[in-house]
N, C-alpha and C positions, 0 to 999 in steps of 0.2 A: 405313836404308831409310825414305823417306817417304811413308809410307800415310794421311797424313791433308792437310786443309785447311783455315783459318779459318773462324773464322763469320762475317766480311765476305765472303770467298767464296761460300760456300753460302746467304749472304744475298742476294748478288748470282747465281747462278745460277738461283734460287727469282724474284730480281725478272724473268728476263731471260725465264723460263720463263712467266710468269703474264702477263707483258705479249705472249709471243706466243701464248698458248691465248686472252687474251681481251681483245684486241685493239679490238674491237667492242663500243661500249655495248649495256648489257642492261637488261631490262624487270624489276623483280620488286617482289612485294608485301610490306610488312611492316610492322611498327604501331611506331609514334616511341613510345619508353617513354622516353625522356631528351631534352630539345633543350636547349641552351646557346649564347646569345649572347655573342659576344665580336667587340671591334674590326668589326662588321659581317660576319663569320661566324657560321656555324651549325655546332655542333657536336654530331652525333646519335647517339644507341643506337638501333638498330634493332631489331629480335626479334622473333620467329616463335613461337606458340605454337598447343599442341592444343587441342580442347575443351573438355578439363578445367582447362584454363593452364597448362598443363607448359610449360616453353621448352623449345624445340626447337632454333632458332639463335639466335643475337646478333654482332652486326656493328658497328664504328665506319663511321661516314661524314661527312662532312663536305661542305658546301653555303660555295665559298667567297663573300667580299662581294660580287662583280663579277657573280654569279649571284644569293645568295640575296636581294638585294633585290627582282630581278624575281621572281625566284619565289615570294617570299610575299606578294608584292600582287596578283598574279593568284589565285592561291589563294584568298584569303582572298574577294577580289572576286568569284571565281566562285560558292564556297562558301557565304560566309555566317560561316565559320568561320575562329576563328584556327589558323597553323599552331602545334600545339602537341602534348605530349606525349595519350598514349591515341588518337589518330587514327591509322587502318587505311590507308593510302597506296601508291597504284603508281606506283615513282620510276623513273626515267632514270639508272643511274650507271654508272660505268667504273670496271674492278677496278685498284687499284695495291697495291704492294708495296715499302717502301721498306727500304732494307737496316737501318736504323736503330729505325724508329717500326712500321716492321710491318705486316699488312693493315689495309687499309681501304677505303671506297668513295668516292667522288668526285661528289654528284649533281650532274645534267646538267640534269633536269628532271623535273617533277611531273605528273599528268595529275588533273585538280582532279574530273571527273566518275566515277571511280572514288571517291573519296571520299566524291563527293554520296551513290552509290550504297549505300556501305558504311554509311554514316550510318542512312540512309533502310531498310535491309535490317535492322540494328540495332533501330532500332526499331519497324516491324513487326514481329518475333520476339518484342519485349518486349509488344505488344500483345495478341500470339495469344496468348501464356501467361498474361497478367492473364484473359484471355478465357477462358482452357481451365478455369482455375484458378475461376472463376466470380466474380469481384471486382468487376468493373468498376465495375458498378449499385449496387456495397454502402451507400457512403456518400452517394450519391442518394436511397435508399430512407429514408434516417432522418428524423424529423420535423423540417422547420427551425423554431426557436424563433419562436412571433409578436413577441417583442421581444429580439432579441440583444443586450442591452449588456454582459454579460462576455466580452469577448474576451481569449483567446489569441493575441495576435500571432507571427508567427515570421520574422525578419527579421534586417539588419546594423544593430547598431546606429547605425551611422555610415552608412547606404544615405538617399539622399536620397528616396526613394520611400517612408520610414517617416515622414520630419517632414512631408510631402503628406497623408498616411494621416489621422496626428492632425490635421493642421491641418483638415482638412476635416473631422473630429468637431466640434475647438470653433466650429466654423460654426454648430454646429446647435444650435437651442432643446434637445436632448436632452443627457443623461447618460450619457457611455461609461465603462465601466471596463474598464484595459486595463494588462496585462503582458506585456513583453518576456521572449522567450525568446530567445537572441542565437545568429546562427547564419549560416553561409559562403552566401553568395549567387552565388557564383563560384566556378571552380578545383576541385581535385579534395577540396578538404574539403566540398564542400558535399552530396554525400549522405550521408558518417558526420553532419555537425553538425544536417542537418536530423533525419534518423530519433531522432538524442538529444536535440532537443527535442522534439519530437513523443513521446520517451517518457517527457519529463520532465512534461508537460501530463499524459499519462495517470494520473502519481502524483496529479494534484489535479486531476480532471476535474471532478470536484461545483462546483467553484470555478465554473465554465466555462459558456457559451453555446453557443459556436462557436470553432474555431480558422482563423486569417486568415495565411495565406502571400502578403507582398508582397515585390516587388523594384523598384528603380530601373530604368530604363532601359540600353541597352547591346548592344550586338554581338550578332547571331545565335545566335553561337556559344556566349552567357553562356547564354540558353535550352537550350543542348544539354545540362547539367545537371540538368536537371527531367525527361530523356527518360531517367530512372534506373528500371529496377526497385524496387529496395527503396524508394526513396523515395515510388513511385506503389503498390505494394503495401500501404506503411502508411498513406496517405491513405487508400487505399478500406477499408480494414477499421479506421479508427478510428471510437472508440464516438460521437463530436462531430460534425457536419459542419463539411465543410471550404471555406472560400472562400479561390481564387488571384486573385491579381492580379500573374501575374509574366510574364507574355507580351508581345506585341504585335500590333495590332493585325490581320494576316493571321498570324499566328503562334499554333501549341497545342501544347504542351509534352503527355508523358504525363501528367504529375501534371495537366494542366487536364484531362484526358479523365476522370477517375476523382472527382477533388474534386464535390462536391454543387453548387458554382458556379462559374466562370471566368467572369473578367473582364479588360482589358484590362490595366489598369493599379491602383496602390495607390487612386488619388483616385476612379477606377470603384468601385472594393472600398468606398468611404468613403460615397460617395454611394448605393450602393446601399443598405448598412446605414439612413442613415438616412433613403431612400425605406420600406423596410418600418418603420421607426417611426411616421411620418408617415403611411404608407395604416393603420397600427393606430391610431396615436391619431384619425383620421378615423372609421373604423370605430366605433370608440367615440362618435364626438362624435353621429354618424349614429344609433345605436341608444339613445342618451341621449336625443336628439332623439324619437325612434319610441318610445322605455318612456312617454316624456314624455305624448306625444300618445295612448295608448293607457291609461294611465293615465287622462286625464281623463275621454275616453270611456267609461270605464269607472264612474267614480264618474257621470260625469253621467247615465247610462243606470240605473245602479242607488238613486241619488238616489230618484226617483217611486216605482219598488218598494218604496221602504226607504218613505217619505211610507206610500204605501197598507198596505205591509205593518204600519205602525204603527198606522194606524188599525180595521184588521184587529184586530189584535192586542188593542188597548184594548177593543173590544165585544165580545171573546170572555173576555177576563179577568174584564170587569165583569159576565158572565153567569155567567161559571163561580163569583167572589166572592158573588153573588146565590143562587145554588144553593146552597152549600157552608154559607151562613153558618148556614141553620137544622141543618143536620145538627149543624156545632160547639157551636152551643147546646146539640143533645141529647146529644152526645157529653160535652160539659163536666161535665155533669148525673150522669151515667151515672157518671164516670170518678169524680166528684167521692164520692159514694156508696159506689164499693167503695172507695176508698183512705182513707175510714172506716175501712169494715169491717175492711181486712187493719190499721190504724195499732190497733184494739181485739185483733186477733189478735198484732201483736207487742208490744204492752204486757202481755198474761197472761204470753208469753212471757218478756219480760225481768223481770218477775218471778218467776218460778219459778227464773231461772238463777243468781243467786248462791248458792242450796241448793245446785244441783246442781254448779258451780264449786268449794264448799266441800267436796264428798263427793269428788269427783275429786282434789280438789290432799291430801285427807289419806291416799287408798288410795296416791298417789302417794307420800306420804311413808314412808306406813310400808312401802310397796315398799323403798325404797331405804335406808331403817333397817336391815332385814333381810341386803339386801346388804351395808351395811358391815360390819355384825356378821361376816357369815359371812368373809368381807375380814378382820377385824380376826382370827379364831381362824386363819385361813391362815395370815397374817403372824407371829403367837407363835410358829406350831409353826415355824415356817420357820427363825426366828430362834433357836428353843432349838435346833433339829437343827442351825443352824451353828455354834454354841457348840460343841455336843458333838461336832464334825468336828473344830472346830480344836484343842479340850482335847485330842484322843486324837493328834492330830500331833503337840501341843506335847510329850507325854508321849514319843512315836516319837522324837521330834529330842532329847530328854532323855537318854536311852535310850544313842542312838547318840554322843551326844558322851562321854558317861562313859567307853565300850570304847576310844573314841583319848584318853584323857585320858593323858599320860605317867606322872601316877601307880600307874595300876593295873600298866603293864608295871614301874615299880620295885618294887613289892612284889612281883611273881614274882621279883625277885631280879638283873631286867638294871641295866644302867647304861649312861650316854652321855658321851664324853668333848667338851671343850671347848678349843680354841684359841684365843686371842685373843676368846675371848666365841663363837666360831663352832665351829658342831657339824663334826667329822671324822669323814670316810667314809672316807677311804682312806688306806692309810699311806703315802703318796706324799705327802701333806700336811703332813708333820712330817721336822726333821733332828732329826741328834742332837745335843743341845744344849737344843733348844726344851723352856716349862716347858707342861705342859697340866694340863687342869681335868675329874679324873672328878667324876660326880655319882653319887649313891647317894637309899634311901631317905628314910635316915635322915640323912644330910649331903653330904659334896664333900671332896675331897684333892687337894693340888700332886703334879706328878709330872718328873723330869725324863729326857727321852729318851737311854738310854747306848749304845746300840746299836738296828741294824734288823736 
């Protein structure tokens, strides 16, 4: 009995099935996570995810040549943007099923202002949030350096918009110093490579002025890169200010909304910098100028003062010299007098002192005579009393060696026998046969073992 069928069959049932429930192209929205060119096809993963980026669905489609050329030059024409993967899109397709290759979908066409929409709603949300989160103004608010020449660049190193950058520094009478930090200006590496320089700059911010984000020129859609979160999150909250120069000219990325400056372009960024060198070294030249001029005014005006104050000065000294001079006279007089008197008062003195010198240094001596004496009878007794310490041990240790002397246990009458020159403890040590050696008080005997 046959109860079953192929799976061509049921492959072909399922196709015959799906072509007439959906017969009708359908509208639906889903975000390009995969596109591949090939032979002038488009080949797509589509997928549907939650809030949190759960997928939800995934689907193949395919946009063939004959189609997807019109369709991606309208798009892109419309947009601004390339068609490419992470874009949010509402496509035109027809459901097939082929008994072979399987579902898939077939796009018809694109409708390019949902896109715009989806872009544009993207980033507003990221705006409100930098907003909510209270960021925006951060790196605004920091002080910009009056002369920035240590710049942190952050750029491709191969981005034409970097050799504009420099070239426009060595334009200038000034001194820039400047390192690459190397990093995606495009495509989907470019928010990880930018935030990793940006946190490679923070390990040696001291180094630093300013950090300067430039890019080259290029498609709308290269700007949709910079409308990142995290990338505009660590602009605004880094400890540096930040200047862009990756836009265009009716064109502001998030990262330019948040950075302390935005400017157009790399060679704007360049020129800007050294506009503020130039308004500082002017600044300078202006207040060098005014110290200058105020200086002289200065000495010129206190010039005459200094004139009068010295002539001032000269008729009040030579009055107060006038004054003074007879007092020193009497004072000379005066002084001259007692220091007489007191050089007659230390002359009794210093005679009198070597008497008393002499009485001092002998009560001294014979102070300290005394002390050695009594020093010197300490010491004898010290000395006899350890004699007599050590006599009465020597006598103890005397004593005590005599009681273990083996002579005295031979005259109570013991004896010790001898092996091979070695004293035997136990009769385990000896066969029979073996000759051994007693000792006695009085001598020693051979003996030889006949039995145990």
């Amino acid at each position: 009995m046959n109860n079953y069928i192929s799976l061509s069959e049921l492959n072909l049932q399922i196709k015959e099935k799906i072509e007439n429930q959906f017969s009708e192209r359908i509208r639906i929205v889903a975000e390009i996570s995969e596109l591949r060119e090939s032979r002038g096809h488009a080949y797509i993963e589509l997928s549907e995810k939650s809030d949190d980026d759960t997928i939800l669905a995934k689907a193949r489609a395919t946009v063939w040549a004959r189609t997807y050329g019109m369709l991606k030059s309208y798009f892109e024409s419309s947009t601004g943007h390339r068609l490419e993967a992470g874009l949010k899109v509402l496509i035109v397709v027809q459901v097939v099923f082929h008994e072979i290759y399987g579902f898939s979908l077939n796009v018809i066409d694109i409708d390019p202002t949902y896109t715009i929409g989806e872009i544009e709603r993207k980033r507003l949300l990221i705006i409100k949030r930098l907003e909510e989160e209270g960021v925006t103004e951060m790196n605004k608010e920091l002080d910009f350096p009056l002369v920035p020449q240590r710049i942190a660049v952050i750029s491709s190193e191969t981005a034409a918009g970097l050799g504009d950058f420099k070239n426009q520094l060595l334009k200038s009478p000034y001194k820039f110093h400047i390192k690459l930090f190397n990093a995606a200006m495009q495509g989907e590496e470019t928010e990880n490579s930018v935030v990793f320089a940006l946190d490679r700059i923070f390990e040696e911010e001291e180094n630093f002025d300013i950090v300067v984000i430039i890019r080259g020129g290029g498609a709308k859609s290269d700007l949709a890169w910079f409308d990142s979160y995290n990338i505009a999150v660590n602009i605004a909250q880094f400890p540096l200010p930040v200047v862009t120069g990756i836009g265009h000219e009716r064109d502001m990325s998030i990262s330019d909304l948040v950075a302390h400056y935005s400017l157009n372009t790399p060679t704007a960024v360049a020129e800007f910098l050294i506009d503020r060198l130039t308004e500082f070294y002017d600044r300078l030249e202006i207040s060098e100028k005014n110290f200058f001029n105020f200086t002289n005014d200065i000495i010129s005006y206190n010039n005459s003062e200094l004139t009068e104050l010295s002539n001032r000065f000269k008729l009040t000294i030579s009055k107060i010299i006038s004054e003074n001079k007879n007092r020193v006279n009497l004072l000379q007089f005066e002084y001259s007098y007692k220091i007489k008197q007191r050089l007659k008062s230390y002359d009794s003195e210093l005679q009198a002192f070597p008497d008393q010198l002499k009485k001092i240094l002998q009560y001294r001596l014979d102070h300290k005579k005394q002390t050695v004496d009594v020093y010197k009878l300490k010491m004898i007794s010290a000395v006899n009393s350890l004699f007599e310490n050590k006599k009465h041990q020597l006598e103890m240790f005397e004593q005590e060696n005599n009681l273990v002397n083996p002579i005295h246990i031979l005259k109570s009458g013991y004896s010790y026998t001898l092996k091979n020159g070695k004293l035997l403890k136990s009769c385990n040590d000896v066969q029979i046969g073996d000759l051994t050696e007693t000792v006695l008080l009085d001598g020693k005997f051979m003996s030889e073992v006949k039995n145990k």
